[in-house]
N, C-alpha and C positions, 0 to 999 in steps of 0.2 A: 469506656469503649464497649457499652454492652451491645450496641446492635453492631460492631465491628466482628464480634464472640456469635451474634447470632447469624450473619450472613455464614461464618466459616463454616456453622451446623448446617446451612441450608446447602451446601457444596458437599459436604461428605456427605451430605443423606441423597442426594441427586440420581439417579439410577441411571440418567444419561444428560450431554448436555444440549439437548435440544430445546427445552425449555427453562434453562437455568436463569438466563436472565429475567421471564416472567416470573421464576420462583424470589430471586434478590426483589424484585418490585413490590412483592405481596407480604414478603418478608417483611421488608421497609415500612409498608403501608398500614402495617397491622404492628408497628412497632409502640406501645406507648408510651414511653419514655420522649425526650427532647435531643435529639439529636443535633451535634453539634458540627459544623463547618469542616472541622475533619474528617468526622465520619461520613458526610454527604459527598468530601470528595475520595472516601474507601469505596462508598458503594458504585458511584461513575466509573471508580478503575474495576470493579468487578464487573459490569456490563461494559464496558470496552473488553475486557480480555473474554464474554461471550459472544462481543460480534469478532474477535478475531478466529474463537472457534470457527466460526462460519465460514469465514475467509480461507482458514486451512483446511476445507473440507473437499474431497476429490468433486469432481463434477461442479457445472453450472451455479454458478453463484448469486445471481442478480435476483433471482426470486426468489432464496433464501435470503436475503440482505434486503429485501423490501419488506417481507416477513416479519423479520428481529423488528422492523423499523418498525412498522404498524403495530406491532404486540406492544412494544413500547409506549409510543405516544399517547395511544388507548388506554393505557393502564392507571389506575387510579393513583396507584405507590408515584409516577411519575408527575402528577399532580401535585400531590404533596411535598416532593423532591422540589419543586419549582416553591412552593412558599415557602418550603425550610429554607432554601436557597437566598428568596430574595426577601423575604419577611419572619426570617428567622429571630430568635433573640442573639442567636450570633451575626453580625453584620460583617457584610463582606468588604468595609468601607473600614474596619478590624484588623483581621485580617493578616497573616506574615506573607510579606513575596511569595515565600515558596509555594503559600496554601493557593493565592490568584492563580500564578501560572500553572499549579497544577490543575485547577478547575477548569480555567480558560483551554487546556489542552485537553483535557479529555472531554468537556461537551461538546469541542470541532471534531473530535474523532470518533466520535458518536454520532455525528453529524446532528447536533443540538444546536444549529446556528442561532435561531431567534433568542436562544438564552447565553450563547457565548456573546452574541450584539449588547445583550445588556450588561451583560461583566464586562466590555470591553472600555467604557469608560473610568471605571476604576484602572483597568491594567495600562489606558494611556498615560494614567498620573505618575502610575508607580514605576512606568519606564521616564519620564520626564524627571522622575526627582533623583534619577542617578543612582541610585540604593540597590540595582536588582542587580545579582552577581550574575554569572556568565552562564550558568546550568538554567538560572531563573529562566533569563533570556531567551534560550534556545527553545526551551521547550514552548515558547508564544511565537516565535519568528518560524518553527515548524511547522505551522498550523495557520495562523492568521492570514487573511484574504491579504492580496497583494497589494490593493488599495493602503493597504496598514502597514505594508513593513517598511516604507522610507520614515516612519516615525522614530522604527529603533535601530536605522542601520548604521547609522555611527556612533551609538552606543556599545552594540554587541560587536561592532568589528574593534572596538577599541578595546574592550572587555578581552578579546580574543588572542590580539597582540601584545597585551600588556598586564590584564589580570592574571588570574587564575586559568592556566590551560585545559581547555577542555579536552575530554578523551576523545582520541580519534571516533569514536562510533555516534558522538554528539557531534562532531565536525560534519560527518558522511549526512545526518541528517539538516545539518546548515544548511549545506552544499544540496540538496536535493530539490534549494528555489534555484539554480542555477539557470533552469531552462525560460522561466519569469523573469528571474533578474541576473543577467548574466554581468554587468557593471556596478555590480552593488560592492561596498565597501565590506561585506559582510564574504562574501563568494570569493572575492580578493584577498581579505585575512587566511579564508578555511583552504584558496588554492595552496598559500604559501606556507601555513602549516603542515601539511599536507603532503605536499610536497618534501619536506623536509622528514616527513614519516614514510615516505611509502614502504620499505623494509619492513619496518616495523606492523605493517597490516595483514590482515589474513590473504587469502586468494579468492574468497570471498568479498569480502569487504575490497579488491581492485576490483574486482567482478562489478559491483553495485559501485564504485565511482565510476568505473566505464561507459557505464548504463545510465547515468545522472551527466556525465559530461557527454554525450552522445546527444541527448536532448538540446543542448545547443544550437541556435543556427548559426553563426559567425563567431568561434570560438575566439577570445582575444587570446593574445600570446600567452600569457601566465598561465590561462586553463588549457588551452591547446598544448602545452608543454608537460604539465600535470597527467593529461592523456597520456601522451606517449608514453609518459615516465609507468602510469599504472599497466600500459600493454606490454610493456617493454618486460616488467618486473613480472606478471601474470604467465606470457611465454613461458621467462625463463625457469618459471617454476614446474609449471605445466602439470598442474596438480588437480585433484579430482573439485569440481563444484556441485554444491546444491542445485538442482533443476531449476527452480527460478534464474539463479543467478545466471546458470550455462543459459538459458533462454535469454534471458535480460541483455549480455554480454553481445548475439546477436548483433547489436545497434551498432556497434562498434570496429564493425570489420568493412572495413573495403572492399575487397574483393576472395575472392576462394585460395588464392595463390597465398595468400594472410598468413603467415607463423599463427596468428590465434585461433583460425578459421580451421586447422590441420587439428588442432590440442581440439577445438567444442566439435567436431566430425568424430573424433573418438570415441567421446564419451556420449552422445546423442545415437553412436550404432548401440550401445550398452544399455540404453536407458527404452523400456520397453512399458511403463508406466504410466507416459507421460498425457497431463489433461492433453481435453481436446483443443481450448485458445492456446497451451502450449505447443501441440501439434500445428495448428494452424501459424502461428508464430514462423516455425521452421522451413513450414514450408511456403509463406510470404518472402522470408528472407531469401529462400533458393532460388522462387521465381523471379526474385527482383536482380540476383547476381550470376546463375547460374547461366551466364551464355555460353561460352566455351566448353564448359562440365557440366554435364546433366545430370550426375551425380544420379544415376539410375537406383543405385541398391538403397541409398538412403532414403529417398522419395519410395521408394516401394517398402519400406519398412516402418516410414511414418501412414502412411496410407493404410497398411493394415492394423495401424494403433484407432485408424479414424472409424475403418469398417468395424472394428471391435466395440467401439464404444458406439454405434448408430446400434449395437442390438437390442433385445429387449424390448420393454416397450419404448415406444414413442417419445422423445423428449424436445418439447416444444421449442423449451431456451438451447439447448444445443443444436437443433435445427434453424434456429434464427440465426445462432452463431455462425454457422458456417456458412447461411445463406449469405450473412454479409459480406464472409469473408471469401465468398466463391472464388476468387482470383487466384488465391491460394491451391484453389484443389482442381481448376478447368481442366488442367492437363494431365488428368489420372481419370479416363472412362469410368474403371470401378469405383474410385470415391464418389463421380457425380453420381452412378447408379445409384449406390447403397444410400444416399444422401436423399435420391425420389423416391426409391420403393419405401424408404423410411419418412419420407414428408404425406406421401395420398395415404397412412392411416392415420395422419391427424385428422381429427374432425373438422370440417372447414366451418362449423358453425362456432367452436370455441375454438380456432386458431387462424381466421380467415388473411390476418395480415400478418402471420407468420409463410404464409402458404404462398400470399401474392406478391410478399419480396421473393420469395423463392424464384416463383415461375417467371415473374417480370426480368431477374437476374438471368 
């Protein structure tokens, strides 16, 4: 495991992590030793866990995550990484379950499709021949294009009800094709287990099934029932969430008059941080419900989270963002203002079609 020993050097010597994953690339690349299938799939999980840095990073994401991507693809270590892969002396046709699906999961999360296509006919063998245990599973049925998941869905729903039980936080991610496949035998296992847990889950973790059964369009009864059971149990607890989650939970409310809808109004007066597609989140879902209650003080309080973040300079992708999501903010004069006097000092020669969705909206 020596270029496993040498990636962990190139992490403690990193001074920030904004280019950590081109440093694991160059790392890799300049490695001369023969790396072997294990360690090819240490280093993917070390560049998956720098695009999630990105992901956690305040502000606009999409042009740092085409960034990571480009750095990536370009880089010669990733070149390499693709023949050790597939013309290695370790062959992936070799191989233990565990190592497939963990490769097959982390080059879809990577968004390394053209080379998960290629591992994928291995990983249909190795769901065919019955062998892969239920962890195996999940982490390919997580990931995999939906065109692929009726290959293992009564596999992994039988794995589910009869194997080894997966932990509820492997269910939550089953359960997250629900909105694609909401009849699948697999959605059906995870509602009834599931069900059978909800106590036993965080308030978090009902947060995030609220927010995955919410996606649904024609809940059938078993999932429909599941909901309630997560809103019911969430209420009653009425306990603090993580910002994504209180944003995500959103989806979930019918109307303002909601028991749930009183608990995320409290904590969203409290929450004075929050991004800007958060902010716009809140205030989609107000204009979408808010007939009766105009809910003045919280619309004026997310509105000053928008003008606070439109300072500074210029930011093209958070100007886009909001231009899309105009519906959101038409009915706060001051947000549309700060939103123009902060779009005419882009340059309309390097933002022109940032500028004329703006104005066309």
């Amino acid at each position: 495991m020596a270029l496993s020993k040498r990636l962990g050097e190139v992490q403690r010597a990193a001074k920030n992590k904004r280019s950590l994953h081109v440093e694991y690339l160059k790392a890799f690349n300049e490695y001369e030793g023969t790396a072997s299938l294990e360690e090819v799939a240490i280093l993917l999980n070390r560049l998956l866990e720098t695009r999630g840095d990105v992901l956690r990073q305040k502000g606009p994401k999409g042009s740092q995550l085409q960034r990571w991507t480009s750095e990536c693809v370009k880089h010669e270590g990733t070149s390499k990484l693709r023949k050790q892969l597939f013309e290695g002396e370790d062959k992936l046709e070799d191989a233990t379950n565990s190592l497939i699906s963990r490769i097959y999961n982390r080059l879809l999360r990577i968004s390394f499709r053209d080379d998960a296509e290629q591992v994928w006919p291995i990983v249909s063998k190795r769901i065919s021949s019955g062998d892969m245990v239920t962890n195996e599973l999940i982490g390919i049925w997580s990931v995999a294009p939906k065109d692929k998941l009726p290959v293992m869905d009564s596999r992994l729903a039988k794995a589910i009800r009869e194997g080894e039980q997966p932990k509820s936080w492997q269910m939550l991610i089953a359960l997250g094709r629900s909105g694609e496949l909401p009849q699948s035998k697999v959605v059906q296992a995870c509602a009834t287990t599931l069900g059978n847990r909800i106590e036993d889950l965080s308030s978090d973790d009902l947060a995030v099934l609220l927010a995955q059964l919410s996606k649904v369009g024609e809940s059938t009864g078993k999932l429909q029932s599941l909901k309630r059971q997560a809103k019911d149990e969430l209420v009653r607890r009425g306990g603090e969430l993580e910002t994504p989650q209180l944003c995500g939970v959103l989806s979930a409310i019918e109307s303002l008059d909601d028991d749930l809808w009183r608990m995320c109004r409290k904590q969203l007066l409290a929450r004075d941080g929050l991004e800007a597609s958060q902010v716009l989140d809140v205030l989609g879902f107000l204009n979408q419900l808010a007939e009766k209650q105009e809910e003045p003080s919280l619309k004026g309080f997310l509105v000053r989270q928008l003008q606070k973040l439109l300072q500074g300079y210029p930011d093209s992708e958070l100007i886009a963002n909001m231009a899309r999501n105009l519906d959101a903010i038409v009915s706060s004069p001051a947000a549309c203002q700060s939103l123009l006097n902060k779009a005419v000092q882009l340059r309309e020669d390097l933002y022109p079609v940032v500028l004329w969705r703006l104005f066309v909206r």
